[in-house]
N, C-alpha and C positions, 0 to 999 in steps of 0.2 A: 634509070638514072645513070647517067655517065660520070666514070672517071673523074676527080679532078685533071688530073692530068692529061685527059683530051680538051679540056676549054682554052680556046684559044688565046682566054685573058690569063689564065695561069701561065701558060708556056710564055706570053712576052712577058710576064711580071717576074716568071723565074730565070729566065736570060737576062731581064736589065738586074739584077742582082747580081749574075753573073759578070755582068761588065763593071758594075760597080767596085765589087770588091778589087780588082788589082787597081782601080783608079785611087780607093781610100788608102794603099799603100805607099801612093806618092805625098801624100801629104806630112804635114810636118811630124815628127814625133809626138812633141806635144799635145799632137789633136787624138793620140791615140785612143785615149778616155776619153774625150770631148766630141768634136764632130765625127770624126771615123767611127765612132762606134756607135753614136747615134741614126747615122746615115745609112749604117749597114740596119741597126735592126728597125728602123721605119722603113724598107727597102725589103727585107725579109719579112716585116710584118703584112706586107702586097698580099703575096702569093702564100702565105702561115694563113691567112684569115680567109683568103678561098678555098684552100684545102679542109679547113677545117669547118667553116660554115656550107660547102658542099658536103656532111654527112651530118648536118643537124636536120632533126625529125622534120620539120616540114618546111614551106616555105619562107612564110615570115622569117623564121630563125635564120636561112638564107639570107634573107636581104637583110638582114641584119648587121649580117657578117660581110658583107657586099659593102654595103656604105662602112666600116670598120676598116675594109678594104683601100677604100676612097679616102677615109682620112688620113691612112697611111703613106698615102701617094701624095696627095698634097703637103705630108712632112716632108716627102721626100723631094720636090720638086725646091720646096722652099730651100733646105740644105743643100741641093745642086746648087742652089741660087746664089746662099752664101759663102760656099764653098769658092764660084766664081769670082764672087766682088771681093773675096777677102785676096783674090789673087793667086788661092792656091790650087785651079784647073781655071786653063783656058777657055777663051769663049767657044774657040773652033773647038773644043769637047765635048764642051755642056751643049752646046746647041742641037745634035741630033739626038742626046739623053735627053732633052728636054722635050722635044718633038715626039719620041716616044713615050715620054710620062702623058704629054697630052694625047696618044693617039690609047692608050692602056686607061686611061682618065675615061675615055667616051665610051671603050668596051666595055667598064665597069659600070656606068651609068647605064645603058642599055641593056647589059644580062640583068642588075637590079632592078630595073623596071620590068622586067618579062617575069622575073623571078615573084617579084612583088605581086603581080597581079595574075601568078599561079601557071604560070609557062615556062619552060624550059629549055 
């Protein structure tokens, strides 16, 4: 069993949190409580729930944590999302963070299926 930290879905999951966080600094105060710190911890919850379902005892529990994973990401895509239309990040920003939530979306869906059906 390998590392979390050599799968390649962890390492983008834990760099676009990286990119996230000084983006959530631009935003209003107000959203401090509000979106910014939602968007951080579905955004940390990516890469929290693959580290952490990579040392449950077998596989099912993996995939478990896999799709835990997944719906995390689709918080996080939708918060990119409103983050945008509410006007407080641009399109030219969200669009290649978006492109990366979908390209991290398909790694997760593909190690969950491998995982699920007892491959690794």
């Amino acid at each position: 069993m390998q590392r979390f930290t050599e799968l390649k879905v962890w390492q983008r999951s834990h760099a676009l949190v990286l990119k996230l966080y000084p983006l959530t600094q631009s935003l209003p105060a107000d959203e401090r409580f509000g979106l910014v710190s939602q968007l951080r911890r579905a955004a940390v919850s990516v890469a929290a729930n693959i580290a952490e379902g990579s040392k449950r005892q077998g596989p099912g529990d993996f995939a478990h944590f896999l799709n835990i994973a997944e719906g995390s990401l689709a918080e996080t895509e939708y918060l990119v999302m409103l983050a945008t239309d509410l006007g407080y990040l641009s399109e030219a920003t969200t669009t290649p963070l978006r492109a990366e939530i979908d390209e991290i979306a398909r790694m997760l869906y593909t190690l969950r299926t491998r995982v699920a059906q007892g491959e690794r």
